[in-house]
N, C-alpha and C positions, 0 to 999 in steps of 0.2 A: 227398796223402792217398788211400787206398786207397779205394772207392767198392763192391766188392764183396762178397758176404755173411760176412767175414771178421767181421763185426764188427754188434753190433744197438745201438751207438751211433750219434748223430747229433749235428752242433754248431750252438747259435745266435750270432750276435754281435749286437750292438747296437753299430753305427759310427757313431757322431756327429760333430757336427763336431769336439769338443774330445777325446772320450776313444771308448777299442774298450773292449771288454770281450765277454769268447766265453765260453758254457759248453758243456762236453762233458757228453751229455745221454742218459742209460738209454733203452732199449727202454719200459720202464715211469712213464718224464716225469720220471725223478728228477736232479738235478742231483748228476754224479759229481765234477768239477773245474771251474775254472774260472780264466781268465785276464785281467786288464783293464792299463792301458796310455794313457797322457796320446797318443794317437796318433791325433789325431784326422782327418777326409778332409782339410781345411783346411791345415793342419801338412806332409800329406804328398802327393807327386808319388804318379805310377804306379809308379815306381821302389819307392817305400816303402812304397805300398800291398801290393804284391808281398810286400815284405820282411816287410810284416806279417804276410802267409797262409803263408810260410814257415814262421817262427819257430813257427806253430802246426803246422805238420806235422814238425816236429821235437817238440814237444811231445804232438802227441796222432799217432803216426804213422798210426795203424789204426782209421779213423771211418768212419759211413756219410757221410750227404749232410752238406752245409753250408748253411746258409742264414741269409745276411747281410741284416739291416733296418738305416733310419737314413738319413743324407745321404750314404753310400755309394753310395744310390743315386742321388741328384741330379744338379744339373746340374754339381757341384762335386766328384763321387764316380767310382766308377770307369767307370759308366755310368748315363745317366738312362734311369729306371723310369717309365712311366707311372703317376699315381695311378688307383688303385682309383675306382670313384663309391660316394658313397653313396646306398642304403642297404648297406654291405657286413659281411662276416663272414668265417670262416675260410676256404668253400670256394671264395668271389671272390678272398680273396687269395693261396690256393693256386692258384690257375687265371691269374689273373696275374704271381705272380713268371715274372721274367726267369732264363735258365738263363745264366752266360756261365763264363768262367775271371782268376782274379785270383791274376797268377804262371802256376802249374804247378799252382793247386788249383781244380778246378768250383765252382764256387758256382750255388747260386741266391738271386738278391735280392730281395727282399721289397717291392714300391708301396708306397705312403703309402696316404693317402684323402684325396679330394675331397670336398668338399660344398656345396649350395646351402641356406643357411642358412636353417630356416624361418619366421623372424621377421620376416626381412628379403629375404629372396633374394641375398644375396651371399653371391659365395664365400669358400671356408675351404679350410686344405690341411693336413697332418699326415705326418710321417714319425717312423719309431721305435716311436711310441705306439702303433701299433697293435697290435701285438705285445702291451705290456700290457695293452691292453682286450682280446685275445682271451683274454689268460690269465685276466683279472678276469672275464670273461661264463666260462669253463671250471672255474673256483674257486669262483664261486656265482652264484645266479641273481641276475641285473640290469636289472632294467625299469624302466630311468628316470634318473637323475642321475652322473655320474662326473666327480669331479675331480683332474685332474694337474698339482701345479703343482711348477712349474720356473723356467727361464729365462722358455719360453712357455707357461702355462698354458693348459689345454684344459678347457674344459667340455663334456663330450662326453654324450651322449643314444642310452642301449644299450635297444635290447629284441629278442627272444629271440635274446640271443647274435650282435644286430647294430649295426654303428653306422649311426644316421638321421642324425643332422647334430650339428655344434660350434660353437664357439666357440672364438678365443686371445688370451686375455692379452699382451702385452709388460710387464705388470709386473715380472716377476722381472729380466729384462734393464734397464731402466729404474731400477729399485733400483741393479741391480751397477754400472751407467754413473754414476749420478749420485753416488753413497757412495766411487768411486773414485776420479772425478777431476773437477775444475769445482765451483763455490760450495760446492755442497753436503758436498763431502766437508770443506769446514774446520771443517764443525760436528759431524763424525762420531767418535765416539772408542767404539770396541766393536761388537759384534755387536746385531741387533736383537732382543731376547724378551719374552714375556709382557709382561705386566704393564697398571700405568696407563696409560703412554704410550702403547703398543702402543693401547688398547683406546681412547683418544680419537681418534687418528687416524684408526682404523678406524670411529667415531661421524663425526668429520669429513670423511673419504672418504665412507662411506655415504651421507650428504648431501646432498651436491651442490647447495649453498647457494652454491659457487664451483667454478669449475674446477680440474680436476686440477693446473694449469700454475701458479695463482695460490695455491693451496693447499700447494705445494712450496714454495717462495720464502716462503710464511709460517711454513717450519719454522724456515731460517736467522735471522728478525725473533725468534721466540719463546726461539730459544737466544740471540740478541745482545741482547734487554731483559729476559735473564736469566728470562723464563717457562718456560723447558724447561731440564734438565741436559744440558751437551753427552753424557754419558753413553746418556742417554738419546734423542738424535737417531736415531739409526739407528731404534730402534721404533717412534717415530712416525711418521719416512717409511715404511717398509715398512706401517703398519698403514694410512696415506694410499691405499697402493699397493691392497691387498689388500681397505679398505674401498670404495673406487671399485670395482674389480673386482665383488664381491658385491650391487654396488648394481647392477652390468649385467646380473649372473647372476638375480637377484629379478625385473629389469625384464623380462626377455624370457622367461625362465621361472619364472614366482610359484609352480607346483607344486613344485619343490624344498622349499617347508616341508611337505608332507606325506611327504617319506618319509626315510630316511636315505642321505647321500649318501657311498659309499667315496672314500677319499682317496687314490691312488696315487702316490708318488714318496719327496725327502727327508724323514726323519723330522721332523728338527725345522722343516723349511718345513712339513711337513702339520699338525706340532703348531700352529703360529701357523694357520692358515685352520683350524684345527677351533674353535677359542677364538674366531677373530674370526666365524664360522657359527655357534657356540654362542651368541655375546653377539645376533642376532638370531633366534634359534630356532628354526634349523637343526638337525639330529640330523646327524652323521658318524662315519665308523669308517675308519683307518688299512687301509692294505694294502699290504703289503713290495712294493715295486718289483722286488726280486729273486725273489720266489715267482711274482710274474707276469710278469714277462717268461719262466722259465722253460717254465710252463706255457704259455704262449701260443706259445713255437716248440714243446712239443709238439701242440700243437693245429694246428698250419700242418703237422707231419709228417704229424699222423694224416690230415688232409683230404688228402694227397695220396699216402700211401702204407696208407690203409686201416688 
């Protein structure tokens, strides 16, 4: 890709382990095109990492810089990045990406962030996401609660356009493992939504009258003496998953009921944690993962190119 003032574009990718996705991105932060791709660091050598940043300069030939976040940069990636500490924001992560070359095209890659967690003092680590909380703190003002969930949910803690410290989930992962394969999937038949189910498990998670572990194994008893529809398994465990979750997020930060908390990522995983934060009276509001991530590599250009 061409690096000189030929051009007042610039590209972000977001490389994960399972999937890339890159947008080519205006002088003015607007998203012109974009590319994604089941191509994840995991999936692929250095050989096809390369191939990766190829196929994009055949596609976008004539861009300014590039800058790749995600487990690209890990230890699994094409070079491991130091994380960021927190408390950080866009001109530490600017002042920390790493410059190198992947293929025949420059890049600069983007750190995670650390943090010392302050409820507990243990650590916490993040890649990718930061990217969206730069664009979430750049898209509106945020002083106080963020949540992302996904595979690993992050409850993250922004004030003025920085991250202080998080929190992650393994629920979402924990979900997709156990609905997959082992006991639990013979009772699973459809997708998890709404509804009753959904919203007792999430009573029953919230709880913690039992363990997470002993609460699981009571979903497969309540569909085999016929108290749950197997239709209905999948929303239970997830709401299981999701009310445990919220029951960590209250305990370590009980401020969260006074403000309203954005919800960054899949639509309809954000629809289920707005429902199950609603049913204990939470306020949230949705925000497109793709408006922020965009915003947030322009916000990484601007801290470094003014």
């Amino acid at each position: 890709m061409s690096h000189g003032a030929e051009s007042d574009t610039f590209v972000g990718i977001n490389w994960g382990s399972t999937n890339f996705r890159a947008f080519l991105i205006s002088s003015e932060g607007r998203a012109i095109d974009e590319y994604s791709a089941p191509a994840g660091v995991t999936a692929l050598d250095r050989s096809g990492m390369a191939a990766m940043m190829d196929e994009l300069t055949s596609r976008w030939p004539r861009t300014g810089p590039v800058y790749a976040s995600g487990m690209i940069g890990s230890n699994v990636g094409w070079i491991e990045v130091p994380y960021a500490q927190a408390p950080a924001g866009r001109t530490d992560l600017a002042a920390a990406a790493v410059s190198t070359q992947i293929g025949n095209v420059p890049a600069h890659i983007v750190p995670g962030i650390t943090c010392r967690r302050s409820f507990d003092g243990a650590p916490d680590i993040l890649r990718g996401e930061e990217i969206e909380l730069l664009g979430l703190a750049a898209l509106r003002v945020v002083d106080g609660w963020v949540a992302l969930p996904g595979t690993h949910t992050k409850w993250v803690r922004l004030e003025g356009g920085r991250v202080l410290d998080f929190f992650t989930s393994m629920s979402g992962e924990i979900f997709d493992r156990l609905t997959a394969k082992g006991l639990l999937a013979s009772i699973v038949a459809g997708d998890a939504a709404d509804g009753e189910a959904f919203h007792a498990g999430v009573t029953a998670g919230r709880a913690r009258q039992l363990s997470l572990g002993t609460l699981l194994f009571g979903a497969r008893a309540r569909v085999m003496r016929g108290l749950l529809a197997k239709p209905d398994a999948a929303s239970y465990i997830r709401g299981l998953l999701i009310g445990s979750e919220i029951a960590d997020a209250l305990a370590v930060y009980p401020t969260l009921v006074n403000g309203v908390v954005p919800l960054v990522g899949n639509g309809p995983l954000c629809a289920l944690y707005a429902s199950a934060l609603r049913s204990v009276g939470v306020s949230s509001e949705p925000v497109e993962s793709r408006a922020a991530c965009v915003r947030g590599f322009y916000a990484l250009h601007r801290a470094r190119h003014g």
